[in-house]
C-alpha positions as CSV (number, residue, x, y, z in Angstrom):
1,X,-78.9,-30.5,-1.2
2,X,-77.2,-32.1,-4.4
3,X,-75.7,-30.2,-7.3
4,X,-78.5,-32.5,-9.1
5,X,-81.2,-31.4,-6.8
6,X,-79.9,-27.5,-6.5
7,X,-80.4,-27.6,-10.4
8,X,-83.6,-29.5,-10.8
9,X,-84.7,-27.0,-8.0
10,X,-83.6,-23.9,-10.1
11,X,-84.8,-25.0,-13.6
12,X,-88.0,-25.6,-11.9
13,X,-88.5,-22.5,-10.0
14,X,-89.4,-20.9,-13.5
15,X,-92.4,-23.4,-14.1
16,X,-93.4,-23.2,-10.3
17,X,-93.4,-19.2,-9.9
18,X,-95.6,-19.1,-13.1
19,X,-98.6,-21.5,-11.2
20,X,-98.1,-19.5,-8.3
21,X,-98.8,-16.3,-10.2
22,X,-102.0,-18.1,-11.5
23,X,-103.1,-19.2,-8.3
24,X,-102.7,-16.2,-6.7
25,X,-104.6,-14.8,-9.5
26,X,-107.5,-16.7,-9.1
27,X,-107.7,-17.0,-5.7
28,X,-108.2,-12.6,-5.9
29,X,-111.3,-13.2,-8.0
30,X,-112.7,-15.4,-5.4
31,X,-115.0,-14.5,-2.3
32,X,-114.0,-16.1,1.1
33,X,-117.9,-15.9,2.1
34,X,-119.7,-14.2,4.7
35,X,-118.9,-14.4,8.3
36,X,-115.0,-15.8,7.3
37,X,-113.6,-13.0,8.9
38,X,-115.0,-10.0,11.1
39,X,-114.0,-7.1,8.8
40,X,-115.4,-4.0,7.1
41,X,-112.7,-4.3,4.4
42,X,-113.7,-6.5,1.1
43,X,-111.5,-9.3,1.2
44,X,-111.1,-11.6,-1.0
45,X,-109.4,-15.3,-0.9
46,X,-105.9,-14.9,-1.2
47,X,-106.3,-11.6,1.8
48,X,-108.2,-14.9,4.0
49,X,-105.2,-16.6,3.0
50,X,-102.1,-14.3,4.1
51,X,-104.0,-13.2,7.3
52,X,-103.8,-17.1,8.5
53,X,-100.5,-17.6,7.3
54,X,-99.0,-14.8,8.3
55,X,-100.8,-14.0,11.7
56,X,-102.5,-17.3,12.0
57,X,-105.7,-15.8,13.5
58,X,-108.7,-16.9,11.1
59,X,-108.5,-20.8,11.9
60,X,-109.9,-21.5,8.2
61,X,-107.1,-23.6,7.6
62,X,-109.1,-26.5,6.8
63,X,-111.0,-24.8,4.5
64,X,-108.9,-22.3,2.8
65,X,-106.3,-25.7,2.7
66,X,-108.5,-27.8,0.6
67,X,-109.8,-24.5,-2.1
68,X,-105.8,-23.7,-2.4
69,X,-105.2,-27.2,-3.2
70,X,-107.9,-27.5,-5.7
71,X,-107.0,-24.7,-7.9
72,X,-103.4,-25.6,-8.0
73,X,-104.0,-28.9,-9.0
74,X,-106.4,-27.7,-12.2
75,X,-103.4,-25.2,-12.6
76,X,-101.2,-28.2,-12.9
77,X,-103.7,-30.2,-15.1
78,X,-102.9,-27.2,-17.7
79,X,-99.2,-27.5,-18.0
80,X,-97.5,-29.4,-20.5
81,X,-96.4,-32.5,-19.6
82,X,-92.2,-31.9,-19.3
83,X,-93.3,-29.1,-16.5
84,X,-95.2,-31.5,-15.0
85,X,-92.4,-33.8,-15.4
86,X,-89.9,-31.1,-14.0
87,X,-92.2,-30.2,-10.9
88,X,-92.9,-33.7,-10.2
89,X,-89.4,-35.0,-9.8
90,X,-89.3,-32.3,-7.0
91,X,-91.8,-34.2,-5.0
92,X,-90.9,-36.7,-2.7
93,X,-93.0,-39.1,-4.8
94,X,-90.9,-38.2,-7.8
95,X,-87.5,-38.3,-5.8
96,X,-88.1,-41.8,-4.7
97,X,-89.2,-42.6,-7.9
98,X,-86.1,-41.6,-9.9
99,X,-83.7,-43.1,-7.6
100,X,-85.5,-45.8,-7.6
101,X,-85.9,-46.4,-11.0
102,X,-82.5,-44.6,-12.7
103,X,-82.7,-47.2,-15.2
104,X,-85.7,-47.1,-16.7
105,X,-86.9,-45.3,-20.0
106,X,-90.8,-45.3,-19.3
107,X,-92.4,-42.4,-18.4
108,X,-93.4,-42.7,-14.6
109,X,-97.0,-41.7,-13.4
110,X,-97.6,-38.9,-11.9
111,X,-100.2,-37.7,-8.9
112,X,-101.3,-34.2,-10.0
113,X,-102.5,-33.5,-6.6
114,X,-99.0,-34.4,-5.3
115,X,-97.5,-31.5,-7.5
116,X,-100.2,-29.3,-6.3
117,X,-99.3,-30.3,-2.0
118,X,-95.8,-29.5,-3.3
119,X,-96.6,-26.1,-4.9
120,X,-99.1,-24.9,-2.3
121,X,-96.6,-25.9,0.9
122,X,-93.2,-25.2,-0.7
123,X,-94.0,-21.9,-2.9
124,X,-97.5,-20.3,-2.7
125,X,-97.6,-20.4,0.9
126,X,-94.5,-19.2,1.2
127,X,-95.5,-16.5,-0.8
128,X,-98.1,-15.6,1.5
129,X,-95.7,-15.2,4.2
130,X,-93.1,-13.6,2.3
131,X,-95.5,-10.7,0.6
132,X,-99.0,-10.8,2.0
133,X,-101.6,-8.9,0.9
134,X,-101.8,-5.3,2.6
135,X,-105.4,-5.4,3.0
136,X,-105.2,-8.7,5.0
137,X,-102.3,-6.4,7.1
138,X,-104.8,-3.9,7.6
139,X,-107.8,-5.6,8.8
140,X,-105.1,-7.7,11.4
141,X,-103.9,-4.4,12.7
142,X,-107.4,-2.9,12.6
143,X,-109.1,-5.5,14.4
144,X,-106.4,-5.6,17.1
């Protein structure tokens, strides 16, 4: 990685831990649905989530993929437009983009949903692996 890049990526982290929080947030208040997983235990979204990730048993991917995705990107859609900015340029859109256009003044346009892939695959399911959610340890071990 660059100096450039190392500092982009740490002014960033900031902005990016904050949406995480968020998601994470929101993804508690929701309910996974019946049937998701074989379990006693209330779970809600995010415990679906760090199951998966974490023991990759539930094969909701799909499904749990596309919710994750969505509420990051209206998480995104909320942020003022230098975080956006700042997140975006860690995309691989927004990487080609500014070494491709060093010279220009414009303001590039931005894909929301790409600064929501980068979030969801490069910190919040990361997070999930890092600290999942104890309930979503127990029912793994209970159902063992």
């Amino acid at each position: 990685m660059t100096p450039d890049r190392y500092l982009l990526a740490q002014m960033t982290r900031g902005i990016a831990d904050k949406v995480v929080r968020k998601a994470i947030h929101r993804l508690r208040q929701l309910d996974p649905g019946a049937g998701i997983l074989n379990s006693n235990l209330t779970l809600n979204f995010w415990d679906v989530v760090c199951v998966d990730i974490a023991f990759d048993e539930t094969g909701w991917f799909p499904f749990y993929d596309c919710t994750v995705q969505q509420v990051l990107a209206e998480l995104v859609d909320d942020l003022e437009d230098y975080e956006r900015l700042m997140l975006w340029q860690e995309t691989d859109e927004g990487i080609d983009w500014m070494i491709s256009n060093q010279n220009v003044h414009a303001f590039p346009i931005m894909e929301y949903d790409e600064i929501a892939r980068m979030l969801k695959n490069e910190h919040l399911y990361k997070e999930a692996r890092d600290n999942p959610s104890k309930r979503a340890e127990k029912h793994y071990f209970q159902s063992l």
